[in-house]
C-alpha positions as CSV (number, residue, x, y, z in Angstrom):
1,X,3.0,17.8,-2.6
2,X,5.4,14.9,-3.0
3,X,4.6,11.2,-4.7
4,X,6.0,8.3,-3.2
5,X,6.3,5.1,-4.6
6,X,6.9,1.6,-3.3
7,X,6.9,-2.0,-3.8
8,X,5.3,-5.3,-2.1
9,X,5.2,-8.8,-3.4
10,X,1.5,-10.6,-3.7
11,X,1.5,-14.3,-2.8
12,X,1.0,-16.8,-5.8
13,X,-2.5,-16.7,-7.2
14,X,-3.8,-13.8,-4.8
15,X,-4.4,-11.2,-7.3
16,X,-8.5,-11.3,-7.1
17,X,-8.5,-11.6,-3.5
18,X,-6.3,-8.5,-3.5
19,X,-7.9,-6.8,-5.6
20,X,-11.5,-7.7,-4.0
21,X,-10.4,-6.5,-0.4
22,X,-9.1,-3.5,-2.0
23,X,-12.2,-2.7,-3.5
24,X,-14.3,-2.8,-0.4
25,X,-11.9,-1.0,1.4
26,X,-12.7,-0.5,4.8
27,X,-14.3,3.1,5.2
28,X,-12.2,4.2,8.8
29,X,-9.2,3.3,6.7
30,X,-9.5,5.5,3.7
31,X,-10.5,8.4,5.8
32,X,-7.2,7.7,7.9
33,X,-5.0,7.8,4.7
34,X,-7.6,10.8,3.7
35,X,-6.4,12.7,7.0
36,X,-2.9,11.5,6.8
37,X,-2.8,13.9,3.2
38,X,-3.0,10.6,0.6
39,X,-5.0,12.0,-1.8
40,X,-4.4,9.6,-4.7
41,X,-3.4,6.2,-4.1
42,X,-2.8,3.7,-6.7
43,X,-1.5,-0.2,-6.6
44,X,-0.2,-2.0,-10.1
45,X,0.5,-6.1,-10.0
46,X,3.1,-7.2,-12.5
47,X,1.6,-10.6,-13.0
48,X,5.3,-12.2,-14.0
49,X,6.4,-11.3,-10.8
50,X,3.7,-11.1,-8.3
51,X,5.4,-7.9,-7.5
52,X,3.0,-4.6,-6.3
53,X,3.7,-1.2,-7.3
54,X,2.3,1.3,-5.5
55,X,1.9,4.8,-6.1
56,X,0.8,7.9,-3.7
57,X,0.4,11.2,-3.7
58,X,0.6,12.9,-0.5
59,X,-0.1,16.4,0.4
60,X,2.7,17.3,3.7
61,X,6.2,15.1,4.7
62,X,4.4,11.5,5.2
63,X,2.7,9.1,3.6
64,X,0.6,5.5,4.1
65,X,3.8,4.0,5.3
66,X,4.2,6.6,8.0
67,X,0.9,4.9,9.5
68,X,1.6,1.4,10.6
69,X,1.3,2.5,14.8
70,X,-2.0,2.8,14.4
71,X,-4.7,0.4,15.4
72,X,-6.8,0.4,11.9
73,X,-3.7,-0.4,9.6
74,X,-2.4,-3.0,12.2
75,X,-5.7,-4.5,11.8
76,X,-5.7,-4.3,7.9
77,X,-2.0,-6.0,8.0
78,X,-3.2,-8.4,10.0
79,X,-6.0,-8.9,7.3
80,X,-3.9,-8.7,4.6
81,X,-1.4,-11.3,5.6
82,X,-2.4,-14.4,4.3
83,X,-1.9,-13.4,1.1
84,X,1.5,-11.0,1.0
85,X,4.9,-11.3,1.5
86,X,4.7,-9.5,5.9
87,X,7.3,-8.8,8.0
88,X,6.8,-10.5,11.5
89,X,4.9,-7.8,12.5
90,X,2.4,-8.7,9.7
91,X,3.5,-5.5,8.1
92,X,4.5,-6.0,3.6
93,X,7.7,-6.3,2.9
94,X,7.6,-2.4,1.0
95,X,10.2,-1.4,-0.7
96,X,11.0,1.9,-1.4
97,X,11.5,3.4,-5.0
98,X,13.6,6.3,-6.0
99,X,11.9,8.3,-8.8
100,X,14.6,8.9,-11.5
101,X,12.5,10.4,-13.9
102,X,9.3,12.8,-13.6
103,X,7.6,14.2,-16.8
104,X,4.9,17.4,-16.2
């Protein structure tokens, strides 16, 4: 098992339209990050910053941010666009975090 953490930024006055498209998540997506080995999956907003922290924990080598080749993520980039920080390719800007510290 490994955790992976990451960043994204949220676009200015976004947080309950983020957080409502996240809650009705679309079903062929959470089976996809299911059978990718995310088995938990959390998101944080720091409000002072607009900035996203997400959280994973993923059974094998990948994780969500393996996935972005595939149709149903392309599709929820696309979706998610108008209100975070993309890349061209509609993809987040993610940043990825080094764990410094891990208390069990």
């Amino acid at each position: 098992m490994q955790r992976v953490a990451f960043k994204m930024y949220l676009n200015e006055g976004q947080k309950e339209e983020y957080k409502k498209r996240h809650d009705q998540i679309w079903p062929e997506l959470k089976k996809l990050l299911k059978e990718a080995g995310v088995f938990e999956y959390s998101i944080f907003l720091d409000e002072e910053t607009n900035t996203l922290f997400a959280f994973q924990k993923v059974s094998g080598e990948g994780s969500s941010q393996d996935l972005g080749q595939t149709e149903i993520v392309k599709k929820w980039w696309k979706f998610m666009a108008d209100i975070m920080k993309t890349n061209p390719d509609n993809s987040p800007v993610s940043v990825p975090l080094e764990e410094v510290f891990y208390l069990q």
